[in-house]
N, C-alpha and C positions, 0 to 999 in steps of 0.2 A: 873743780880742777885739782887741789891739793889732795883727792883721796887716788886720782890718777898718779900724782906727780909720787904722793910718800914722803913721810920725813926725812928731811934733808934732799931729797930728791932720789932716795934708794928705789923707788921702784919704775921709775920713768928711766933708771939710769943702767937697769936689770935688763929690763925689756931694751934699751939702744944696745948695749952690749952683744945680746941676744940676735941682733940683725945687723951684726957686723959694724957698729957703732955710726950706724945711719941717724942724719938728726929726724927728731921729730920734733912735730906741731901739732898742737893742741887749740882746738878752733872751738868755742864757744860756742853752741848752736843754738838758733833762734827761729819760732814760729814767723817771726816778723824777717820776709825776703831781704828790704833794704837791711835790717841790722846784722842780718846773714851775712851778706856781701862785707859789707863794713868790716867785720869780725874774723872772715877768710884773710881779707888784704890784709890784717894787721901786720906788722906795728906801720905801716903806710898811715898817715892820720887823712881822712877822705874830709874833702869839703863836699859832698853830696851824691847823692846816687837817684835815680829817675829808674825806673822799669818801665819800660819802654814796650814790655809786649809779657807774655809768659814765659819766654824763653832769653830774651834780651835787656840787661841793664846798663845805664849810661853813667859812666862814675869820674867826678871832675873832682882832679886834685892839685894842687901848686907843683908849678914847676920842680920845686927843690922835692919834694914827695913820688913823682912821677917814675925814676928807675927804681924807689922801692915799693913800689907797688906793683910794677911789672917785674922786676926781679932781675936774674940775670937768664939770658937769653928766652923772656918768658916766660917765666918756672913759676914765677908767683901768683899770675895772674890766670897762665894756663892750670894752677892748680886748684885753684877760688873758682874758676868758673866750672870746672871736674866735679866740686866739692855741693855748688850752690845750684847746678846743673840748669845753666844760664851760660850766654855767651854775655861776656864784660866787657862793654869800649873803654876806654881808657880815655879822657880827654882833660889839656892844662890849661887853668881857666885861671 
């Protein structure tokens, strides 16, 4: 991530300027599905994820966690599930 990002953050800060200083997110990607997921919703902290199928995972977080993990009007979850190409339940446990 820091060869993406650049000292001091010059080159991550190059490229947002460049797209009209749209933020971006930097997702750690992973062979392992559940830590995929995990990794898309961050900073949400998941208490657990179930794959539920190939296409479908089940992901239960605390209440106090639950709008950051879905985001605002969806953004974040609709974009973890774009990102992990999986539909994501969201459920507060």
């Amino acid at each position: 991530l820091g060869v993406c990002i650049g000292n001091n953050g010059n080159r991550i800060n190059q490229i947002s300027e460049e797209i009209e200083d749209e933020k971006i997110d930097l997702i750690e990607y992973s062979n392992d599905k559940v830590q995929y997921v995990i990794n898309a919703l961050s900073p949400a902290k998941i208490k657990s994820v179930e794959l539920i199928s190939e296409k479908l995972a089940q992901v239960e977080v605390t209440e106090e966690q639950f709008s950051l993990a879905v985001g605002k009007s969806g953004q974040n979850v609709r974009l973890a599930a774009k990102l992990c190409d999986l539909k994501i339940d969201i459920k507060i446990s």
